[in-house]
N, C-alpha and C positions, 0 to 999 in steps of 0.2 A: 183613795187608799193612802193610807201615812203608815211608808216603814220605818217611819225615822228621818226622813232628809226632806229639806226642805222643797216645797210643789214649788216650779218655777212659776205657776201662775196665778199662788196665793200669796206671794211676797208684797209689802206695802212700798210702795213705791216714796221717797223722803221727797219734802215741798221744793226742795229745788229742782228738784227732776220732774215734778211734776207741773211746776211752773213752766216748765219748757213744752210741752204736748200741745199743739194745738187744738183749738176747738174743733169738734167733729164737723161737717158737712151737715145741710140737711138732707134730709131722708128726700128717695125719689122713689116717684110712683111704682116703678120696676122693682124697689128692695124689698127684702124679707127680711124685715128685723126680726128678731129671736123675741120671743114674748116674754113679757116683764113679769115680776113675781106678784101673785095676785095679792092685794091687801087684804081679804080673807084667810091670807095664808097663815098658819099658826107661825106665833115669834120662834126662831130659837133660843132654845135657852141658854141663859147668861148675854141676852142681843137684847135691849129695850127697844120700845117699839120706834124710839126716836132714832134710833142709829138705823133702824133697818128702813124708814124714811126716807132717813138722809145718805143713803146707799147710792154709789152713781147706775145711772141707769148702763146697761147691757150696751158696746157700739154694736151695732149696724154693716152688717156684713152683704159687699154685694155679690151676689152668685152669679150674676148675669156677666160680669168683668170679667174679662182674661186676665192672668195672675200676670207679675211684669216678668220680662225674662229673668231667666237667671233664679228665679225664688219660683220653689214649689207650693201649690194652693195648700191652704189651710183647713184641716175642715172644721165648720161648724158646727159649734157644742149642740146638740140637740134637746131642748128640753123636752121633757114628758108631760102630756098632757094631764096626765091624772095624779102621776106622783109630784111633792114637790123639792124643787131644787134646793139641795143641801148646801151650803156652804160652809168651809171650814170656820173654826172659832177664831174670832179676832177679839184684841180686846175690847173693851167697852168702850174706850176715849174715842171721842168723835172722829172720824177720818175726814181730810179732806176730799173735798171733790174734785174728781180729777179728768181733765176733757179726754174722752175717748182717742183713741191712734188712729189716724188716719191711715187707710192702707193705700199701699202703691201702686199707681194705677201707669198704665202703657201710655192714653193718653193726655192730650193737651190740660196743666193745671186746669181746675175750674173758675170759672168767675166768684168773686169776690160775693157773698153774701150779706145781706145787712144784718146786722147783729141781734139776733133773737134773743130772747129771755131762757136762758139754761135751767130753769126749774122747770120749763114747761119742754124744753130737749127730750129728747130720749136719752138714757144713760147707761154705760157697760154695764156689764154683769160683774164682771172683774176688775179689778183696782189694776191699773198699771204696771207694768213690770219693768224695775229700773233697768234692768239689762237690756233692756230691748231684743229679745231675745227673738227671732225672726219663727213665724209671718208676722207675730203680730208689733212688732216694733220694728228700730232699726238694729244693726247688727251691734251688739255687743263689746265691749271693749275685749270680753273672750271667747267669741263667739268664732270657733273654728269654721274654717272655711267649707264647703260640704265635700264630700270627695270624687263627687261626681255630679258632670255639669251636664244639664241636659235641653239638646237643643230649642232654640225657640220657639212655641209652637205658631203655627198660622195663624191670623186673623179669622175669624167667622167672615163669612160670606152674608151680603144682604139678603133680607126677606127678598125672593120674586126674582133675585139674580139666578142665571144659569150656571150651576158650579162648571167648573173649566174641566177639560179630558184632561184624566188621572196617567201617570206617565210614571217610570220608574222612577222613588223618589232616591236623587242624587245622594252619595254620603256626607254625612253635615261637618262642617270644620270644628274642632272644638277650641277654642279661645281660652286667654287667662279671665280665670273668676275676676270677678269687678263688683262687688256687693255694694256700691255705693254711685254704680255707674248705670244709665239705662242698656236695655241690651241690645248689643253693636251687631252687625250684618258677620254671617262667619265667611273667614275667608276660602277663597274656591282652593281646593286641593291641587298642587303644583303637578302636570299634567305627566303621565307615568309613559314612560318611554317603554317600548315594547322592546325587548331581550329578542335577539337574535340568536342566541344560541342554544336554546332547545331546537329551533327548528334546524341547525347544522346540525345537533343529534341526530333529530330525528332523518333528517336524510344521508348520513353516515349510516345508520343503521339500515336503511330502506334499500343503499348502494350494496352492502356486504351481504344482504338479504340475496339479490338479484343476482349478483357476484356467485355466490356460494352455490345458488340451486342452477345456475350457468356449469361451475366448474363441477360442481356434480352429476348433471347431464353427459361434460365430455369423457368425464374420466371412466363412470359405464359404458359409456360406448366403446372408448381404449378396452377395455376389460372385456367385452364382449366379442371385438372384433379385430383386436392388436394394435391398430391403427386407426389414421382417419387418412380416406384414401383423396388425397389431392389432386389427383391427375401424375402423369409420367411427372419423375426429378429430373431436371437439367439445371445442372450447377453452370455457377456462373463462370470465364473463360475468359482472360485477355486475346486480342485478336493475332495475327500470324502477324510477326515483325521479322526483323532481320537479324539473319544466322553469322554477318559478316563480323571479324574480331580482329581489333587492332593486330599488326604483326608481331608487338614487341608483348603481349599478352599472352599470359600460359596456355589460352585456348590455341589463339595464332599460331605460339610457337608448336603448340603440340600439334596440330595441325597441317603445318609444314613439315614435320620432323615424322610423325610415324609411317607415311610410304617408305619411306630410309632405315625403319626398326625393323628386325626380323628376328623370330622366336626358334631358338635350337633346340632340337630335342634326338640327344647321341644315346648310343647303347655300344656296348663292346666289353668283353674284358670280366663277362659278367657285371656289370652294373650299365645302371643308365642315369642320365641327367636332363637338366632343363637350365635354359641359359638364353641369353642374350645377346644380339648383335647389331652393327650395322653397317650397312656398304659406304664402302670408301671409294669406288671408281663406278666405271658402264661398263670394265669388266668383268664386273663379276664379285670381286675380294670384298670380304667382310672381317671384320677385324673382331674379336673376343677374346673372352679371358680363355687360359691354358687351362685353368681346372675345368671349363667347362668343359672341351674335346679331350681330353686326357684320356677316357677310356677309351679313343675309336681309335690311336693313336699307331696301332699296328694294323687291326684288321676290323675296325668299328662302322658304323652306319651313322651319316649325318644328315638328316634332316632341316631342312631351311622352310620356314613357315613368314610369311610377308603378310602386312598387315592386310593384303586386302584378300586374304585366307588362301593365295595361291601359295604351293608349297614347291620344293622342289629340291634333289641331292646335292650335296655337298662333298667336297674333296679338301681334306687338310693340306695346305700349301708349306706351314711352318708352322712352329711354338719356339718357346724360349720358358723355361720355369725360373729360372732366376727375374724376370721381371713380369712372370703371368700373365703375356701376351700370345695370342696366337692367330694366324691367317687361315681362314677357309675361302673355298672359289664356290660359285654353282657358276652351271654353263647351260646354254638354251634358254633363257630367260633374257625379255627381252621391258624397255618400261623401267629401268632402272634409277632409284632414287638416290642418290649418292648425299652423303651427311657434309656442310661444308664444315671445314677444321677451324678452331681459334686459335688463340694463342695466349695459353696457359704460364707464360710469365707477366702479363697485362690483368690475372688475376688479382681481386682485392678481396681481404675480409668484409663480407656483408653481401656481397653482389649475388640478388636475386639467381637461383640455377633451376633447371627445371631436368627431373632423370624421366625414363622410359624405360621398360623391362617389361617381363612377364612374371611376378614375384608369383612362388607356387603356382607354376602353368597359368597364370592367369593376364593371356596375352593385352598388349598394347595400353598397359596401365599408366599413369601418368600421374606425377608427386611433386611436390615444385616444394624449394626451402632456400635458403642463403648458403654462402662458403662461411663455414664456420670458421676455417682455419686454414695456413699453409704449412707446406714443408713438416707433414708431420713423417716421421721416421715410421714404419710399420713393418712389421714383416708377417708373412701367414705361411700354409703351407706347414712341410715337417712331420707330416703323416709314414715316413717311409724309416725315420729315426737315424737317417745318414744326414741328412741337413741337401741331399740333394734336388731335395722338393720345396724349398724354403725361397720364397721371394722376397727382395727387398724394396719398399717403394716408400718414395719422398713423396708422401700423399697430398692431396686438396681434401680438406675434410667438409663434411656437410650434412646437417640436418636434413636433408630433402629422406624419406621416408626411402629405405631400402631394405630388401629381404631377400633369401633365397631364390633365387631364380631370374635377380638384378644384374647378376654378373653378367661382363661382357656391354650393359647396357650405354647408352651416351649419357653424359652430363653435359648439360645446354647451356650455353648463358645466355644473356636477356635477347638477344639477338636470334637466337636458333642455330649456334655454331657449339661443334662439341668442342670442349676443354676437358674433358676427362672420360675417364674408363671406369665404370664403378664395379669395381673390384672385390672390397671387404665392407664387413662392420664390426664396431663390438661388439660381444654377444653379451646377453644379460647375466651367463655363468661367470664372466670375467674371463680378460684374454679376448686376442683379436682373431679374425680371421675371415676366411672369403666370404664372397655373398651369396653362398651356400651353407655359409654354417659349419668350414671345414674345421675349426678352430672344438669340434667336439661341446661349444657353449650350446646354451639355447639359443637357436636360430630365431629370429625377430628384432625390427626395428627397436630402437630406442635413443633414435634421433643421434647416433653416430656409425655415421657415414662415410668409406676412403672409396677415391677416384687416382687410377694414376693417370699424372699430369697429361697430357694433350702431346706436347712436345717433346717427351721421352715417348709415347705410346707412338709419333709417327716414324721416329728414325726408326724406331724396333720393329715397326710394320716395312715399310720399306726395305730393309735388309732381308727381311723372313720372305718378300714377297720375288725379291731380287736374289737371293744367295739361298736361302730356305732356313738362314742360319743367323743368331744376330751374334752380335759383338761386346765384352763387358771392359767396362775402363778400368787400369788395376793400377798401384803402385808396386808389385811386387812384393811383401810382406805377408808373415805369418802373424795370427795378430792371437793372444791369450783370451780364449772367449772364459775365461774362469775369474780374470781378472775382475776384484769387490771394489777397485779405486775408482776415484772420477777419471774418465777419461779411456781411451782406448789404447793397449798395451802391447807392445812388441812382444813377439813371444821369444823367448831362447832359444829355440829348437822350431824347423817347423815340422811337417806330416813328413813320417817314414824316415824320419832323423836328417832330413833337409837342413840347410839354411834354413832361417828363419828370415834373413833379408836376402833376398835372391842377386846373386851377382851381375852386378852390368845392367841389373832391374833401374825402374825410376826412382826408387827408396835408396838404395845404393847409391846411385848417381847424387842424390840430394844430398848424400851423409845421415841419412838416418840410421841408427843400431839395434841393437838386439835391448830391450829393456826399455826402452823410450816410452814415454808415454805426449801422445798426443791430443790434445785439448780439444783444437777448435783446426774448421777447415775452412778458409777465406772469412776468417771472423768468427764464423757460425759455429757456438758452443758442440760438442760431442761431448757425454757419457759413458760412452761404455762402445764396444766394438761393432756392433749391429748400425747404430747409429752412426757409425765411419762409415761402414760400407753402402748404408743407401745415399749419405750427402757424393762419395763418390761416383756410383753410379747413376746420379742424376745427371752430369755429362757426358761427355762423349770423350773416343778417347783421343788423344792429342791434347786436350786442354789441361792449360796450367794452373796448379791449386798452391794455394799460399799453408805451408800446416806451420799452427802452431804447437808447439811442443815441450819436455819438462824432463833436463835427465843432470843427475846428481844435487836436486835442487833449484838449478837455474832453467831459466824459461829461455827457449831457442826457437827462432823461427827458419823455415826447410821449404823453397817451392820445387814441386815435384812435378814434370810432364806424364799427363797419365798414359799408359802403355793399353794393350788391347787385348783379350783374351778373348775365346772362342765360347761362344754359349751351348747348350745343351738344353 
């Protein structure tokens, strides 16, 4: 068919190109040449019968050969028996002859043949094609490479050989095209490592499978039956060790100290109380604060409760409200724990204390905290509005944890010897007062805490227990509790239009006057007059006080031997 473009296999091949083609092969028994055009045949027209003569004959294609690698078989033009073969128009000028293409064969060149006479050859059907345009030449100066290469095939097997067991054929390599190369062994495929990790998929998945139909098993069973029953719980339990505790330890101390604590509980007077104490001898005497026994104090009822729940009556021996101490006895009681005494000027800011009471009835409690402070000035009391219920105490102050029903209790130091009387606290309304709460605040701890000192609470016991009566150390002086300056002020007048410095008093005797104001007492700053009167009463009387003092501008210093007055 001619649509126009030229048939690649009727192109005239030019004499130089055809001078290079070598002579065809002779024919072998095994070929099927393609049959020649018969000389009977009618000429075409415009073909003399000389050119169709001088026509090269048809090559000689072997069907029996395996194509070489790499090049796909050709197929064979098939002539028609009966019809005859058309050939395009060429022109009339003679063509040369031109030797048939040898096609490429897998094996060994062949032996050299002696040179036959080419008129009597067999000759192609077709004139040469200068492109060599594959199968039937070599490849082309533009002969695109093909795009797909396909594996070698196998050699045939000999007649009468037993073909080999058929086996899964391997995947074949495929190699760079080489059209001018025989074809090369492909290479074995570089050997594919097996992945490990589908299979940890898969048994991640296999594991949460197992997993899941596990915890849904037990969680039915929870569901059905509330639990899974184990067997009896027996929790696990360190073994019995030892109860024994250093002495100088809050357990120790407390330890040693509570046979010695005893829980008061008074009524009289219409009211009642709850308070705390503890024995100071094998007689008997227990030492506590005066607001605690206040109501039994004419015709009341005292009860003594010991820590080891034996109880037993009580008898007021003394009080004194100017220092809020008081002595009760019980009698027939026998086992007595007596507290041993410290010595409350050997206290220091810091030193570990440990208190004992029954805060809110709640016997033989135990609070341990540091001395926060000394020498604090306090006074409580004042419920009666004459100032004759008003105590003054140069306190031990201390964190240790106290409440209502503290009073009267010991403060311990590290040793297990009392040094104080706890007495008060602040209360959280503001304003100080007992450890009861007399101060009208909210009664509860807030980590301030007054004890009076050790060694004012044992002269004052002592005299109450000896005389029923204590003693207060005075200088004679009426002092202006109204006074807004620093310092504490002579008054001008005292009570019921007295003197105001009492005659042949210790104030007198010093030269002190009426308007004075005095600063400080052995050094130690004053305020205001409350603060005179408890640095006073912190000793005893006979001792000499160095006051400093401030009158008409100049500063004067007056030592005064303190006198003695009678307590109440």
């Amino acid at each position: 068919m001619n649509d126009g473009k030229p048939n690649w296999w009727s192109r005239p091949s030019t004499p130089p190109e055809a001078a290079r083609i070598p002579t065809p092969p002779p024919a072998e028994p095994e070929d099927f040449p393609l049959q020649a055009p018969d000389p009977a045949e009618p000429v075409t027209p415009g073909r003399t019968p000389e050119a169709a003569a001088e026509a090269p004959a048809a090559p000689r294609v072997d069907m029996t050969k395996e194509p070489a690698p790499g090049h796909a078989p050709a197929p064979a033009p098939a002539a028609p028996e009966t019809a005859p073969v058309e050939l395009p128009e060429t022109p009339a000028t003679p063509e040369p002859a031109l030797a048939p293409v040898e096609p490429v064969r897998d094996e060994a060149p062949a032996p050299v043949e002696p040179v036959r006479d080419e008129a009597a050859a067999p000759q192609p059907l077709h004139a040469p094609d200068e492109y060599r345009t594959p199968p039937y030449g070599e490849p082309g100066p533009w002969a695109p490479a093909p795009p797909v290469q396909l594996p070698a095939a196998p050699l045939p097997a000999p007649q009468g050989a037993v073909p080999p067991p058929q086996g899964p054929v391997p995947p074949q390599a495929w190699g760079q095209y080489d059209p001018w190369g025989a074809g090369r062994p492909a290479a074995a495929p570089p050997a594919r490592k097996k992945s490990r990790r589908g299979l940890a998929l898969v048994g991640a998945l296999l594991f949460a499978l197992v997993t899941g139909v596990i915890g849904g098993g037990v969680g039915a069973y929870i569901e059905r039956n509330g639990s899974i029953d184990l067997g009896a719980v027996e929790l696990p339990q360190s073994g019995a060790g030892t109860t024994d505790r250093a002495p100088d330890s809050v357990a120790g101390i407390a330890a040693a100290a509570l046979p010695g604590v005893v829980t008061l509980h008074v009524s009289g007077g219409g009211s009642a109380g709850t308070g705390t104490g503890f024995v100071l001898d094998n007689r008997g005497h227990i030492l506590t604060n005066n607001h605690v026994v206040d109501a039994a104090a004419t015709s009341g009822d005292i009860t003594v409760t010991f820590s080891s729940g034996e109880t037993a009556s009580a008898k007021l021996i003394g009080k004194d409200t100017g220092y809020d101490l008081a002595v009760v006895r019980v009698t027939g009681v026998t086992g007595l724990k007596p507290l041993p005494l410290g010595n409350s000027d050997d206290v220091r800011v810091g030193d570990p204390v440990v208190a004992i009471g029954a805060p809110f009835d709640l016997s033989n409690t135990v609070t341990s905290g540091i001395i926060s402070a000394k020498e604090r000035p306090i006074t409580a009391g004042g419920e009666k509005g004459d100032g004759s219920d008003i105590s003054y105490v140069d306190a031990l102050q201390t964190d240790a944890p106290i409440n209502p029903g503290n009073s009267g209790g010991p403060l311990l130091d590290g040793k297990g010897r009392v040094i104080g009387i706890n007495s008060a606290i602040r209360a959280a309304g503001g304003g100080s007062g007992e450890g009861d709460g007399g101060s009208g605040g909210q009664a509860g701890s807030i980590g301030l805490g007054f004890a009076i000192p050790v060694n004012q609470g044992k002269r004052v016991a002592e005299e109450l227990i000896n005389t029923g009566k204590a003693t207060h150390p005075v200088i004679g002086v009426s002092l202006d509790m109204q006074f807004n300056g620093d310092g504490a002020r002579v008054g001008d007048k005292g009570k019921d239009g007295t003197p105001a410095v009492t005659p042949d008093g210790p104030a007198a005797k010093a030269g002190l006057r009426p308007g004075d104001v005095i600063t400080k007492v052995d050094g130690q700053r004053v305020h205001n007059g409350e603060e005179l009167i408890v640095k006073i009463r912190a000793h005893r009387p006979g001792d000499a006080l160095a006051l400093t003092l401030t009158r008409d501008g100049r500063e004067l210093t007056r030592t005064v031997t303190l006198g003695s007055a009678q307590g109440t």
